[in-house]
C-alpha positions, 0 to 999 in steps of 0.5 A: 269779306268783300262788300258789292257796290250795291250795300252802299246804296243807303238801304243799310243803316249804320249799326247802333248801340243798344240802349238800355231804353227800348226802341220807340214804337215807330222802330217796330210800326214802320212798313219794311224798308226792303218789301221784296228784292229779285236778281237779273236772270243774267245775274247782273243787277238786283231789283229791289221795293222799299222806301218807306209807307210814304215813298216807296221807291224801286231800286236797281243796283248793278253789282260791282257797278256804281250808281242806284237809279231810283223810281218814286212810286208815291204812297202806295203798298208794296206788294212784290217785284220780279223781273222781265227778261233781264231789261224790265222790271214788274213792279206790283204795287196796291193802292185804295180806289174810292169807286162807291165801295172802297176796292184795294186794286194791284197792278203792274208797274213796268220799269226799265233797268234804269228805273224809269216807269214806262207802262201799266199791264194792260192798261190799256185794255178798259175791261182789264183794268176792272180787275181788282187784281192782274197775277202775273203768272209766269214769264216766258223764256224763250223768245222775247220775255212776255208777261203771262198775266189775268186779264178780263172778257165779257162773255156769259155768266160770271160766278168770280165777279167778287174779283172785279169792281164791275156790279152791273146787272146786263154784262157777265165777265170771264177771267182771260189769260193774256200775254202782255208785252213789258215794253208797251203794257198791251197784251193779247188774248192766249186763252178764255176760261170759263164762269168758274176759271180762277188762274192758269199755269203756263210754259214758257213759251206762253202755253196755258198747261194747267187752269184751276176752276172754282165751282162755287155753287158746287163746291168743287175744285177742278183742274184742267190740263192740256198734256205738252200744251196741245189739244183741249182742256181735259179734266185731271183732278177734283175736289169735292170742298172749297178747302181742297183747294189747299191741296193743289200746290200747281204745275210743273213743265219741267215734268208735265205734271201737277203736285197734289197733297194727297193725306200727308204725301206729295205726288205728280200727277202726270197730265198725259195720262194722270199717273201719279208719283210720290214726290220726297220723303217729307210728309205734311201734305197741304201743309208743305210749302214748295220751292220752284225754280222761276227760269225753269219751273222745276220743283226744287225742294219740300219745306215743311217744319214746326218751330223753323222751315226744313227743307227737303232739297230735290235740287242738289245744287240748289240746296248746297246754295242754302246749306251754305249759307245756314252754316253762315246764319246759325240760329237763322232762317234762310230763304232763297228768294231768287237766283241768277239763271246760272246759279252763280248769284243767290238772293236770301232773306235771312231772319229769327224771331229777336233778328229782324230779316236783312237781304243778302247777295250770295255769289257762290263763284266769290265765295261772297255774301254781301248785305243789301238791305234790312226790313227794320234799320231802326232796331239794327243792334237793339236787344229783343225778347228771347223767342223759345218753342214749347208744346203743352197739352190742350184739355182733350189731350191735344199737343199744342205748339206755341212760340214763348218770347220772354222781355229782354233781359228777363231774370229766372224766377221773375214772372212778368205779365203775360200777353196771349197773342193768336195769330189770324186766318185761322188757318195760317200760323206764326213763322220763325220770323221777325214779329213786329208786334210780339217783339215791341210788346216784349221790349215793354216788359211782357212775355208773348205767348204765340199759341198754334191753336188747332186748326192752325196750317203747318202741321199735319192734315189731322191737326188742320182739320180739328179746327174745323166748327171750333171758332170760340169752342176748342181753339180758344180753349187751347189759348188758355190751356197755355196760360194754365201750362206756363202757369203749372211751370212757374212762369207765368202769374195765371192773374197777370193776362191780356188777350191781343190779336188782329184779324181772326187773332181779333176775334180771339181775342173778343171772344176771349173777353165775351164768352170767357170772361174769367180768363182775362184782365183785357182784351184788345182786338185790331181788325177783329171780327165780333158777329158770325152772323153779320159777317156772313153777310158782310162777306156776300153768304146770300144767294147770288154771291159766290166768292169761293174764299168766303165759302171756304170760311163758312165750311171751317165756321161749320153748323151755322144754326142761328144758336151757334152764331149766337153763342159764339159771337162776341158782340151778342154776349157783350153783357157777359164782358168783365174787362177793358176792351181796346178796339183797333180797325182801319176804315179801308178794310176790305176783309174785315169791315170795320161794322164788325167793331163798330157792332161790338162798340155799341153792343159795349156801350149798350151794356155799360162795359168798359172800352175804347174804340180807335179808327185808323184813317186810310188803313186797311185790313194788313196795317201797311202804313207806318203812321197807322202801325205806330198808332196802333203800337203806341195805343196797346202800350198806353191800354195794356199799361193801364190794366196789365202793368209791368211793375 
């Protein structure tokens, strides 16, 4: 096979020996070399994010061209990449701004194809640049490229202020869809949406089609159209919950429709007359993911799936492009990231659980597949843990999916400890993918249970909605109800068991050790929540304060009668903790605030309970730093070594 120009631009690193000691921490903690890679629209250069936590950097590679121009972007988060035309680049980045309250802010890099920063969109709009976040929502194509972006207004009152940095009393804002110019960054005005408008949807000449409004005093999600981009918003869906929202998958011009999850099934609603279709033959409802064609917005494909994505293609090309490619990466899951406008040129992420992703440029005209790039160089030929998918039954009957990875190596018979790690949301799930932190606790000698407890997305609408007032109830049941399955097999010592998890999977796994004392010989919680209570008022649940993702967590919280609170947060059941508890949290967490383990390590240290407390310096919720994501690896080796030792 022929090697393009471009996998020599030293994203690759030379194959290695695997050793019979495992990687270092550092291997698995580093942030991805490769964050996010798109083709040309014509097909002739390749953007690529990466670098390093340090120095991210935007790559643009010429196929069959030498030379990689390369643009120092310092030490900021990488967050996406996608391009403007075929002449400019949009580079969107995040970083930590210190204004009183810590606020994480994106933008938009504008960068030329010789990799050159130009411009920030909208910067110079001082309202604007307010904004905690500018979406980029589409790219027009007809006519000279045009960013269609979120911009802000002062007008009226603002319901949505929880996304912006602005807290004065005298001045109320409204989201704003702008057309931005790539070349200058400025943008205009296309269209002002209400106190309660969250985003748009647009065609490509730049006309608003679709808006999505959040009621949050209400509770209710509307979508507006405008049928051919003409005449007045017009009302053409509603749901009655924050989680409704769920089931508006966005709008489509190549149909004039919306996509909507009604139960399992998918359907287009047409925005001219609100006829509805079904759409495939693959069920899931909001649990489906949808592909779209960025050039022309189609819908190209329903993906749905339990242990690994299947892929119903509506787009037979499209999905002879992927077929393809799946027979090249048996085992392997194939993502197609982005294509040339002429589908001659594809881009893939390609990964499995024990085989870290590597970027790949597909020319079908060729008959090439050629490497661009790996998220984890260091672990390039290194032995991982086996990744097997297995269900068991929960105490009420409930089938419950999990992943099971073993330790490399591992011998039948031999029953290594094991580490329970849930995943955060709580509705969200574990992919079959890459996992940094189940494969380096795997290489240390311990097999990962990675339950998809109830509640968990991916699989059904009923199975979602079980998890709904069950945080410390039935979901972390079903964490231990596995252990009892592995341990009925003979897999697993029921006596040899940690809990670790971050974010909701942290709550988890302070629960585990507060409300289920018996179940654990420790804990270890990164970025986890320990109080309910506290944090409904860390997240604004007091009248004046209406961020609709916070009002969603309160209806999958439930009843929240001060009884329940209490019985279900950890921290108020701190006295009950019998093993060593590992806290882990970063002091620029803008969605878990780092008082909820600072809550849990006083209430420990109040009731003479073993445990240790680690701040992350400059971290934040996601562990995008290598340095910090090293330190939080090297420390749960050093915690679960102590009291789950592997020999």
């Amino acid at each position: 096979m022929r090697r393009v120009v471009l996998a020599s631009a030293a994203f690759l690193a030379a194959a290695t020996v695997a050793r019979a000691a495992p990687p270092p921490a550092s291997a698995f903690g580093r942030a991805p070399a490769v964050v996010d890679a798109e083709i040309s629209p014509n097909g002739q250069r390749i953007a690529i994010l990466g670098g390093t936590s340090e120095q991210r950097v935007v790559s643009i590679a010429t196929i069959d061209q030498p030379g990689l121009p390369i643009l120092q972007l310092g030490s900021v988060e990488g967050v996406g990449i996608r391009w403007a035309g075929d002449d400019f680049v949009l580079a969107r980045i995040a970083f930590w701004e210190n204004d009183g309250p810590g606020y994480r802010v994106e933008r938009n890099v504008v960068v030329t194809a010789q990799a050159k920063a130009i411009a920030r969109l909208l910067e110079a709009d001082t309202l604007s640049r307010a904004l905690t976040s500018q979406p980029v929502y589409r790219v027009t194509s007809e006519g000279r490229p045009q960013a269609m972006v979120r911009g802000l207004v002062e007008r009226g009152s603002m319901s949505n202020s929880w996304d912006t940095r602005l807290k004065r009393k005298d001045e109320d804002f409204v989201f704003t869809l702008m057309k931005a110019d790539p070349a200058t960054g400025k943008g205009v005005m296309v269209d002002r949406g209400t106190p309660d408008t969250v985003s748009w949807a647009v065609d490509a000449q730049g006309r608003p089609r679709a808006r999505l409004d959040v009621d949050q005093l209400n509770h209710r999600v509307s979508v507006f159209g405008k049928a051919g981009g003409k005449g007045q918003w017009r009302m053409v869906w509603e749901g009655k919950s924050f989680a409704s929202r769920r089931h508006y998958f966005g709008y489509s011009e190549a149909t004039d429709s919306i996509y909507l999850g009604h139960g399992d099934t998918l359907v287009a609603r047409r925005l001219s007359d609100g006829a509805e279709t079904p759409v495939g033959k693959t069920s899931g409802g909001p649990s489906l993911r949808l592909v779209w064609d960025e050039h022309t917005d189609a819908l190209l494909g329903l993906s749905t799936g339990a242990e690994k994505p299947t892929i119903e293609w509506l787009d037979a090309e499209v999905g002879a492009a992927h077929a393809t490619l799946t027979r090249a990466f048996k085992g392997r899951d194939v993502a197609l990231t982005s294509w040339s406008r002429d589908r001659s040129r594809f881009l893939a992420r390609v990964s499995a659980p024990a085989s870290p992703a590597v970027w790949y440029l597909y020319d079908r005209g060729r008959k090439e597949i050629s490497p661009i790039g790996e998220e984890y160089p260091e672990l390039n030929g290194a032995e991982l843990g086996t990744t097997r998918w297995i269900s068991y039954k929960a105490r009420d009957g409930l089938d419950i999916p999990a992943y099971l990875t073993l330790p490399p190596g591992a011998r039948p018979g031999v029953k290594p400890p094991l580490v329970v790690l849930p995943h955060g949301g709580p509705t969200s799930r574990d992919e079959y993918d890459f996992d940094f932190l189940a494969q380096f606790l795997a290489t240390r000698g311990y097999a990962v249970l990675q339950p998809q407890f109830r509640g968990s997305w991916g699989f059904g609408a009923a199975f979602e909605a079980a998890g709904k007032g069950e945080w410390g109830g039935k979901m972390q049941t079903d964490l231990q109800d596995g252990v009892l399955a592995l341990a009925k097999e003979g897999q697993v010592d029921p006596g040899r068991v940690c809990i670790v998890g971050a974010s909701f999977g942290g709550y988890s796994a302070l629960a585990g050790a507060a409300l289920y004392p018996d179940a654990y010989r420790c804990a270890a919680s990164i970025a986890g929540i320990s109080d309910l209570g506290q944090l409904q008022l860390d997240e604004g649940l007091t009248p004046g304060q209406k961020n609709p993702h916070i009002e969603e967590l309160r209806e999958e919280l439930g009843a929240t009668s001060s009884a329940r609170i209490a019985a279900h947060s950890p921290a108020r059941n701190a006295a009950a903790v019998e093993v060593p508890v590992l806290l882990i949290h970063g002091d620029q967490d803008n969605v878990v605030d780092i008082k909820q383990s600072e809550l849990m390590v006083e209430r420990l240290k109040a009731a003479g309970k073993p445990h240790e407390f680690i701040v992350l310096k400059g971290e934040n919720h996601y562990l995008t730093r290598s340095a910090t994501r090293t330190q939080t690896l090297e420390a749960l080796e050093v915690f679960l070594a102590k009291h789950l030792p592997v020999n």
